[in-house]
C-alpha positions as CSV (number, residue, x, y, z in Angstrom):
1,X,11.9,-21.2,-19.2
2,X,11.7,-19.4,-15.3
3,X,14.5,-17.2,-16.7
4,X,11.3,-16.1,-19.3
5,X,8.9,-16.4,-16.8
6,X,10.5,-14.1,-14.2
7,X,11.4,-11.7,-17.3
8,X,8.0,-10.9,-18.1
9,X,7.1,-10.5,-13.9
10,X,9.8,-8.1,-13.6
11,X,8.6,-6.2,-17.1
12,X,4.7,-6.4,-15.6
13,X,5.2,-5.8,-12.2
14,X,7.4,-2.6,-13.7
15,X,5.1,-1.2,-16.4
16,X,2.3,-1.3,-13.2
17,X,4.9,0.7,-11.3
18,X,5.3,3.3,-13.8
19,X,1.2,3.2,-14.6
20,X,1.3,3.9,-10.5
21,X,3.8,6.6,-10.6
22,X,2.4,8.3,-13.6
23,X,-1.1,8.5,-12.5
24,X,0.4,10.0,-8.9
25,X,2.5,12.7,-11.0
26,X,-1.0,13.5,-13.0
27,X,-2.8,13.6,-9.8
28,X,-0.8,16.7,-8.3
29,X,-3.1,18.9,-10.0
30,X,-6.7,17.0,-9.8
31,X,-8.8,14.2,-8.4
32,X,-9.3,11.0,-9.1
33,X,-12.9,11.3,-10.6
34,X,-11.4,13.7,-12.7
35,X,-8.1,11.3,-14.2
36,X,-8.5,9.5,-17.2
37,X,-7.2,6.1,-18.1
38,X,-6.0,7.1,-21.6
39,X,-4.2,10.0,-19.8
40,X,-2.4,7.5,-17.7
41,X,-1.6,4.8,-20.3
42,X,-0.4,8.2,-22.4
43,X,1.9,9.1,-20.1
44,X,3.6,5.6,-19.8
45,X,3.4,5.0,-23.7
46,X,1.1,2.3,-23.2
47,X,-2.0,1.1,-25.1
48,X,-5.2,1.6,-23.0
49,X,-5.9,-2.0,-23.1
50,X,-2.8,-3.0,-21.5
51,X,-4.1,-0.8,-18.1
52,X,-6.6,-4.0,-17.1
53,X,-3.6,-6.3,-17.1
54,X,-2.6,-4.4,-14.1
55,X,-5.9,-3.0,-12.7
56,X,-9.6,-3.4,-13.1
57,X,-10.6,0.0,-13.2
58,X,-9.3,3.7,-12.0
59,X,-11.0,3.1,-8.7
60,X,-8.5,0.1,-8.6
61,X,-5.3,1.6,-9.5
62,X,-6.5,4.6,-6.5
63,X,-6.8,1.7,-4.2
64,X,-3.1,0.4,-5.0
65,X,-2.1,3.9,-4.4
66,X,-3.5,4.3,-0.8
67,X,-1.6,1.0,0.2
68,X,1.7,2.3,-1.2
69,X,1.2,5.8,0.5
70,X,-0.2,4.0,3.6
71,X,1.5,0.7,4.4
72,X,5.4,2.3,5.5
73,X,3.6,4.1,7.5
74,X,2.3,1.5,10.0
75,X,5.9,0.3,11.3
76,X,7.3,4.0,12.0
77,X,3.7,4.9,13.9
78,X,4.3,1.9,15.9
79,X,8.0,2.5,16.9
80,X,7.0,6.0,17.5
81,X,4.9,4.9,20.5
82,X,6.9,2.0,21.6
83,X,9.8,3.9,22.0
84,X,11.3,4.9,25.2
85,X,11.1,8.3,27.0
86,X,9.0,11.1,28.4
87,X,6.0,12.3,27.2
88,X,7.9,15.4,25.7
89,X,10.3,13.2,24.2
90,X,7.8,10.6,22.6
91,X,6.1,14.2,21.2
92,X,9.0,15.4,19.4
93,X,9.5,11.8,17.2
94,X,6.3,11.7,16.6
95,X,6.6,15.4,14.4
96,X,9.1,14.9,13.4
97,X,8.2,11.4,12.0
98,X,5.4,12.8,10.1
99,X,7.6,15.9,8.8
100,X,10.2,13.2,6.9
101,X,7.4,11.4,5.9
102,X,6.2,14.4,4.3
103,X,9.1,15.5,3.0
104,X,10.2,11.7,1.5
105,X,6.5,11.4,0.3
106,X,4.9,14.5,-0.3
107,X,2.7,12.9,-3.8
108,X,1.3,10.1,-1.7
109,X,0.6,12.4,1.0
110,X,-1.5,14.8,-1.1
111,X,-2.9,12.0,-3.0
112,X,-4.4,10.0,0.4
113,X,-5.2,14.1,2.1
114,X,-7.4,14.5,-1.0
115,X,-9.2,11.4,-1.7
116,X,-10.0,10.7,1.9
117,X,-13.2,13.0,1.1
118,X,-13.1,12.7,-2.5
119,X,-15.5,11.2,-5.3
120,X,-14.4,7.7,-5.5
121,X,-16.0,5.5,-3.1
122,X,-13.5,2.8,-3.0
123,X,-10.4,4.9,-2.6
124,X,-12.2,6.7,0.4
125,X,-13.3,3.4,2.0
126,X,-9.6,2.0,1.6
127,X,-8.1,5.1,3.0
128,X,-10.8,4.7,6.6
129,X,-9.6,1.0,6.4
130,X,-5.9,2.7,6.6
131,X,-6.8,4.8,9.1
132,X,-8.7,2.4,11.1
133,X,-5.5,-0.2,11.5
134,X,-3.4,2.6,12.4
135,X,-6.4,3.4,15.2
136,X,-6.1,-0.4,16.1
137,X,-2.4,0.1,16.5
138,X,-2.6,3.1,18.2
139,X,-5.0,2.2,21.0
140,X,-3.4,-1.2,21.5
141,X,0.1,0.0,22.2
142,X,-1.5,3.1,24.4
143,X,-3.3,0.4,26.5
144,X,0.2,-1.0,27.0
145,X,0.9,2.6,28.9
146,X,0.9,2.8,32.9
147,X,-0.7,6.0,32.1
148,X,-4.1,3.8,30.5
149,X,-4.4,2.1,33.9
150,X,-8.5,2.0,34.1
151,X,-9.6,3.4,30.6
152,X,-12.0,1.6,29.0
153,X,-11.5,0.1,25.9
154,X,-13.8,2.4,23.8
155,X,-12.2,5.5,25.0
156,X,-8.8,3.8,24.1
157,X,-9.9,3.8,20.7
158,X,-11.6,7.4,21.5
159,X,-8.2,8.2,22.2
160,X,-6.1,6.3,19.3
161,X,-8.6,8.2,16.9
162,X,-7.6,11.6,18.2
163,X,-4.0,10.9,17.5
164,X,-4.8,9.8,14.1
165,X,-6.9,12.5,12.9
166,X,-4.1,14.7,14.3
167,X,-1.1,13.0,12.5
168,X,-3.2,13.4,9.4
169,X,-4.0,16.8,9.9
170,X,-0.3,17.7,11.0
171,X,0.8,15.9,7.6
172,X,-1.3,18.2,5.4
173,X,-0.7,20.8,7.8
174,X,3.5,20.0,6.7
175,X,2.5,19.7,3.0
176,X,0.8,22.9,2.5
177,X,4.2,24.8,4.6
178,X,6.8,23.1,2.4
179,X,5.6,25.8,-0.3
180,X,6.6,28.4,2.1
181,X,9.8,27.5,3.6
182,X,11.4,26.1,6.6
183,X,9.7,28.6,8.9
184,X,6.6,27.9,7.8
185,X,7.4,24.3,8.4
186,X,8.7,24.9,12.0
187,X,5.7,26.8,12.9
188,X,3.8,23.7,11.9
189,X,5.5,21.7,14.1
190,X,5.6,24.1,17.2
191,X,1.6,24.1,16.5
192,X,1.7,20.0,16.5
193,X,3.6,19.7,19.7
194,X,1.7,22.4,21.8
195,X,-1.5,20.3,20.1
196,X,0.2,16.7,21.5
197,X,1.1,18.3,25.0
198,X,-2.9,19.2,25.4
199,X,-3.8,15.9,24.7
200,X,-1.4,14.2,26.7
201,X,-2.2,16.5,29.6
202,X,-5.9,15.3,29.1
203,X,-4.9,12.2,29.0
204,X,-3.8,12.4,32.5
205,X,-6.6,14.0,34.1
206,X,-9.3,11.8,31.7
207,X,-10.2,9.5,34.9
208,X,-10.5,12.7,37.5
């Protein structure tokens, strides 16, 4: 009887895979306020009907997509700024961090570089939930810095924002250059660096 039971998790927990995947491939070329669920059921073989045993609605399945292009994410951004090193140093993982995820991920990167302005409300509010933990993260282990010694905690979180909004930027910035080759992708990343090195040196001289 488990043997059944864990049969039918596997072939559920698959079929909302594929229904994942499939609506990711579709997205490539539109939005999500565009995608239909019959489009998305097609594309798996599935009936429509069998989509809400997996997700209420569109807005739903959007949502599932922003934690599987998000979550990963959170452990690398934290090891980034935990590691050891100079400034120059901690600069270069962190592009090049982004560039592999970008290059590993580049659906789920389009997909969350999209819809964090697009049409569907839920999907942009999970995508700022995203992006506020990964502030929280940010401004918690920059506090953590010899270098933060006096900041107050709203310009840490001034601070963790900037970073953010730059690692988001620098990964659309990567997604767009993959269509144009490696140099267009290594211009990106001198760009990113020279942009890190301004902040940092800010950073410094914030309390002068």
């Amino acid at each position: 009887m488990s043997h059944t039971i864990g049969s039918r998790q596997a072939q559920k927990q698959k079929t909302r895979q594929a229904l994942m995947d499939a609506a990711l491939a579709l997205l490539a070329e539109q939005g999500l306020s565009s995608l239909g669920l019959r489009e998305v059921t097609r594309a798996v073989g599935v009936a429509p009907t069998a989509f809400y045993r997996h997700f209420p609605d569109m807005a739903g399945l959007g949502v599932a997509l922003v934690g599987q292009a998000l979550d990963s994410l959170h452990a690398m951004v934290r090891g980034t700024l935990a590691g050891t090193g100079g400034s120059d140093e901690r600069i270069d993982r962190t592009v090049d961090v982004i560039a592999r995820h970008v290059r590993a991920y580049p659906a789920h990167v389009r997909f969350v570089a999209r819809e964090r302005h697009g049409g569907v409300r839920p999907v942009r509010d999970a995508i700022a939930a995203q992006l506020r933990r990964f502030s929280d993260e940010v401004a918690h282990q920059l506090a953590a810095q010899p270098v933060s010694a006096g900041w107050s905690e709203d310009d840490l979180r001034m601070l963790a924002g900037v970073y953010v909004d730059h690692m988001v930027m620098t990964a659309s910035a990567f997604l767009d250059a993959t269509e144009e080759g490696r140099a267009a992708e290594e211009r990106v990343a001198a760009v990113a660096r020279r942009q890190l090195r301004l902040i940092t040196l800010g950073r410094r001289h914030w309390l002068d």
